[in-house]
C-alpha positions in Angstrom: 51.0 -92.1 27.6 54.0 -90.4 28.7 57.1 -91.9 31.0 59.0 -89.5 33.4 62.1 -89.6 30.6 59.7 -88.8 27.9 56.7 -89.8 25.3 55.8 -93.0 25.3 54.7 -92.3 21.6 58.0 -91.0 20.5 56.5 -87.4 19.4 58.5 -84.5 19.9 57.4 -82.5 23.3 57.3 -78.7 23.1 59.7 -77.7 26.1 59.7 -74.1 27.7 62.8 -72.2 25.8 65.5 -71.5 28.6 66.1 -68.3 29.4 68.8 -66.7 27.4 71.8 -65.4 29.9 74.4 -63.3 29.1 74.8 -59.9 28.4 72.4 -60.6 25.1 69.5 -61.4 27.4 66.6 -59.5 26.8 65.4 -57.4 30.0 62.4 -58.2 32.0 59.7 -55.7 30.8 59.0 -53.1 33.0 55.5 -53.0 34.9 54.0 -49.8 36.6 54.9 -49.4 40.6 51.5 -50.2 42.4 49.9 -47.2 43.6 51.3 -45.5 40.9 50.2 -42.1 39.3 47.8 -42.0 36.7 49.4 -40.8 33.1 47.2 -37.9 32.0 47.3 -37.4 28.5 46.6 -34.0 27.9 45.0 -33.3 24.3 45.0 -29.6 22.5 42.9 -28.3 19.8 39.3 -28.6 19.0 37.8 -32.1 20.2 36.7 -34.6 18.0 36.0 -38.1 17.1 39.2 -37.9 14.9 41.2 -36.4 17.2 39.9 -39.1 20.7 40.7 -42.1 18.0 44.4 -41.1 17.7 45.0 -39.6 21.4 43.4 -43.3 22.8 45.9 -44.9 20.2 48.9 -42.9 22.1 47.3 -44.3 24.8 47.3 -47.3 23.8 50.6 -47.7 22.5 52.0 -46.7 26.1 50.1 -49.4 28.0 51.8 -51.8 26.2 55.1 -50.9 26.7 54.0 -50.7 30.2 51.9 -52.9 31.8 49.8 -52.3 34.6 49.7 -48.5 33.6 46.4 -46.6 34.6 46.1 -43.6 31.2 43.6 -41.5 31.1 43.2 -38.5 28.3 42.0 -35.1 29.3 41.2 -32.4 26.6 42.2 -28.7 26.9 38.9 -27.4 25.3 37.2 -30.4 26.5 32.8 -30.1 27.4 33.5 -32.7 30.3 30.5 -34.6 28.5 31.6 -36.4 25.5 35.1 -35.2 25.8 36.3 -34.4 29.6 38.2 -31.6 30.2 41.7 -32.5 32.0 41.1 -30.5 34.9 38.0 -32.7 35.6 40.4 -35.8 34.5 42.6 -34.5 37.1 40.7 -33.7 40.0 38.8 -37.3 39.3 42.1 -39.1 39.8 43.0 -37.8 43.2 39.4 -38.5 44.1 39.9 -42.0 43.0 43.3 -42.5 44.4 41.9 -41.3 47.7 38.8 -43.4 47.6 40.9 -46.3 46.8 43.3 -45.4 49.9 40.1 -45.8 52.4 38.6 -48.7 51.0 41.7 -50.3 51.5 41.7 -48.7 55.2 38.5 -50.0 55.8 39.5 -53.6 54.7 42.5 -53.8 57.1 45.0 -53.4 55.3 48.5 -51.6 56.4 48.7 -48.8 53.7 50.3 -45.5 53.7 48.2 -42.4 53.1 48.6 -41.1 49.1 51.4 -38.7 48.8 53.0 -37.2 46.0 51.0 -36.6 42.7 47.7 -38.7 41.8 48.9 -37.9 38.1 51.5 -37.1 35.7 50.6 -35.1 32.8 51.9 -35.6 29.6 51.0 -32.7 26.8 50.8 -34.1 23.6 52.8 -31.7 21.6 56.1 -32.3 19.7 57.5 -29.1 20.7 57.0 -25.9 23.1 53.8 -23.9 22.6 53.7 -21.4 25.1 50.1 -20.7 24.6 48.9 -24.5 24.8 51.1 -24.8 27.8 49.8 -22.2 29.8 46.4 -23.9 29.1 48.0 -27.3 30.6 49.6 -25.5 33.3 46.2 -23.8 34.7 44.3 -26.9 34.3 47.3 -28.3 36.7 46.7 -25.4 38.8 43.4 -25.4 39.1 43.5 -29.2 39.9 44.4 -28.4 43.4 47.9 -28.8 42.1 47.6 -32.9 42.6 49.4 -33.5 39.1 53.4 -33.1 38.2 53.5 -31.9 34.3 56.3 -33.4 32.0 58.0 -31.3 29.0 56.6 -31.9 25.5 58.4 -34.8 23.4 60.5 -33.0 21.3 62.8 -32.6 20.2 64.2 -36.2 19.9 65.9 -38.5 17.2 62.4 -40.8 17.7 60.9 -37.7 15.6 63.3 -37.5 12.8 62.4 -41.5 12.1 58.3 -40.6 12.2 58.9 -37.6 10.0 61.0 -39.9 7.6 58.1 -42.4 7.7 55.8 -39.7 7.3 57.0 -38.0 4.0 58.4 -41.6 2.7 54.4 -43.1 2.9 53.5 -39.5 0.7 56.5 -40.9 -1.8 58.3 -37.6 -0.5 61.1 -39.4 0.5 62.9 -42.9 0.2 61.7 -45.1 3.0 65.1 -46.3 2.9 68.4 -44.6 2.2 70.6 -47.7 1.9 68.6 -49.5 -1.0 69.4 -48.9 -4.7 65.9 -47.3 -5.8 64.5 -43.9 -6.7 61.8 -42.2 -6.0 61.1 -39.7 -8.8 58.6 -37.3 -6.5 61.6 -37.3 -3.7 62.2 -34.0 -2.1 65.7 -32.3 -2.2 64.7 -29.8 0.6 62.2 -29.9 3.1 60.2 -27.8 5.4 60.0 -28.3 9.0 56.3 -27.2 10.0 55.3 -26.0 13.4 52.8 -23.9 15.3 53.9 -22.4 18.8 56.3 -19.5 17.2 60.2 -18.8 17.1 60.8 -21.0 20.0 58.5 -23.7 18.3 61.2 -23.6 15.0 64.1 -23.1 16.9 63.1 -26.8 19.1 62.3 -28.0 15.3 65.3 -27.5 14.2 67.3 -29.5 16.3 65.3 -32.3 15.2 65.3 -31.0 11.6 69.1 -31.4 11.8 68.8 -35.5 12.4 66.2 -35.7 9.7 68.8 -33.7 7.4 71.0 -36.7 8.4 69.0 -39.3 7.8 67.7 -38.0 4.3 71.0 -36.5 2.9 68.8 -33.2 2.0 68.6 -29.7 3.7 65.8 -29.3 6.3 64.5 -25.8 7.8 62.0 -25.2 10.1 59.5 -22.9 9.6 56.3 -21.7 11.7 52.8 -21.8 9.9 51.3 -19.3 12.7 53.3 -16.5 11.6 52.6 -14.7 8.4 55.2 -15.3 5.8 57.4 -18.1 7.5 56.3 -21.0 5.2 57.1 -18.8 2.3 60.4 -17.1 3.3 61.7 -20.3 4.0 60.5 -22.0 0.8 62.6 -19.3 -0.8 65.4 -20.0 0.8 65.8 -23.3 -0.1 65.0 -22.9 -3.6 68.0 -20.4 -3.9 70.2 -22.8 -2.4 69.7 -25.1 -5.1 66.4 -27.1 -3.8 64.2 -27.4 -6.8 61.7 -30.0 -5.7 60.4 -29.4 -2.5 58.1 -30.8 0.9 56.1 -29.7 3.8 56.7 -31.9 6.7 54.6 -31.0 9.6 56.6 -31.2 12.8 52.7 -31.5 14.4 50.7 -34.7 16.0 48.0 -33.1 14.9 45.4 -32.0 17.1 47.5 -29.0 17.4 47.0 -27.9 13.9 43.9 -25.7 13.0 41.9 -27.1 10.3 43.3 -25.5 6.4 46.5 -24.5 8.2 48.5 -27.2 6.6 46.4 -27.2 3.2 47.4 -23.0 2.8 50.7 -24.1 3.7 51.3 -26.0 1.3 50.0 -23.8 -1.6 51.8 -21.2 -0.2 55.3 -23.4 -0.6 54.2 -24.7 -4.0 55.0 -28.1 -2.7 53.4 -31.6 -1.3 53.1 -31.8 2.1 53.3 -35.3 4.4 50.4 -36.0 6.9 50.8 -35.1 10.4 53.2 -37.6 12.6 49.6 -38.7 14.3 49.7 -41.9 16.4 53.0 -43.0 14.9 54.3 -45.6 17.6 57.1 -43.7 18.5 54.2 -40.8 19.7 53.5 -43.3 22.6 57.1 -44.3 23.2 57.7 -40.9 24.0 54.5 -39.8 26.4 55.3 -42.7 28.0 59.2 -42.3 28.2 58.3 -38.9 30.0 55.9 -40.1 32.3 58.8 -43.1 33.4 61.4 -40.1 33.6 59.4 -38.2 36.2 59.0 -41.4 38.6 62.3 -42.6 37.7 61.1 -45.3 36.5 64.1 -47.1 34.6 63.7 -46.9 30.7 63.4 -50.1 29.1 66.1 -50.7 25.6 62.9 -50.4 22.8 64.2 -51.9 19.4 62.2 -49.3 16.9 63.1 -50.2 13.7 65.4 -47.1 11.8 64.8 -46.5 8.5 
């Protein structure tokens, strides 16, 4: 039995850890605002089982850093049946954020009536694709204009660090640039992959610039849907004095059509790194614009750098 100064036994008792104070103390984490918008993750390319598993990852990934956050993923070429299209995604959130407004009506309680968006939509692209966006934009529009949209996630230094992991896990790159070790299939120039045009490779190449930084090589962008980019960049960089060179795509990947990467890379002569997929910093960002548009306060996130 225990005393009120202790164990009568003697054992040790676990005791709550006081909370740290200082300016050292680790915030509170952040929860959603009740009654908040529903994040809309809005999903480009062809649907797919592949393509659901990594955009419910995102997902994921955001909920966490976020608790209490209603996500929801809406596809641009979606059937509404096995994947829903985000204009149906949309419209059912204002239906359900209306429903939920008179059932708390009808239960007596004092609540306001909805205003603002039901949603904020968050495309899943890295950088600007004018033709993906219009597609997001419609869907928005013919949502009864319910939804706010966000800008895509790039560019951003959170990028350079998922590229790095990216071509470091295809032994394209050292995963670390402060150890003492090689690696003998290491790029000395790499290629910044993108889809959405000139203005897609110019928005790459910012980022491109801080994963020049970080790998101590020369990075260009280049645009795979334009005929001759991947090449005429390739050649660049092997007349500056690149010899062994990468294809890094600057893609999540559900915006890249299938064999685009693959006749890329032949078309280089080089390896390429996989896609940034659901790399954690992926949901860090959707999420980050998603807080920025309810001015929500960002919380300090302690991603490791490479």
């Amino acid at each position: 039995m225990s005393s009120p100064t202790g164990p009568a036994s003697g054992l040790p008792v676990r005791m709550p850890r006081p909370r740290q104070s200082g300016r050292h103390r680790r915030p509170e984490p952040a929860a959603a605002p009740e009654g908040a918008p529903a994040l809309v993750l809005a999903v480009p390319g062809v649907p797919s089982a592949a393509i659901r598993s990594l955009a419910e990852e995102v997902v994921s990934i955001a909920r966490s850093e976020l608790p209490g956050l209603e996500a929801v993923i809406g596809f641009l070429d979606g059937d509404d049946a096995e994947y829903p299209a985000l204009a149906t995604v949309l419209a059912s959130a204002d239906a359900l954020r209306t429903q939920r407004y008179q059932l708390a009506v009808a239960a007596g309680r004092e609540v306001s009536a909805p205003t603002g968006p039901a949603a904020v939509v968050v495309p899943l692209l890295a950088g600007p694709d004018s033709a993906l966006m219009r597609q997001v934009r419609q869907a928005v529009m013919d949502s009864g204009n319910t939804a706010e949209l966000t800008e895509v996630l790039g560019p951003h230094p959170l990028l350079a660090e998922a590229l790095h992991v990216r071509l470091s896990e295809a032994g394209l790159a050292r995963a670390d640039r402060a150890r003492l070790f090689t690696v003998a299939t290491a790029a000395d120039g790499i290629i910044l992959a993108t889809v959405g045009g000139e203005e897609a490779v110019q928005a790459a190449g910012i980022t491109g610039m801080l994963l020049a930084a970080r790998l101590a090589v020369p990075v260009m962008a280049a645009a795979l849907d334009q005929e001759g980019s991947i090449a005429s960049i390739a050649e660049q960089l092997r007349g500056s004095g690149s010899v062994q060179l990468a294809l890094a795509p600057y893609l999540i990947g559900p915006e890249l059509a299938e064999g685009l990467l693959d006749e890329a890379s032949k078309e280089a002569g080089c390896s390429a790194a996989e896609p940034l997929g659901a790399y954690p910093a992926i949901g860090r960002l959707v999420l980050s614009q998603y807080m920025a548009t309810l001015g929500i306060p960002p919380q300090s996130q302690g991603a490791p750098s490479l």
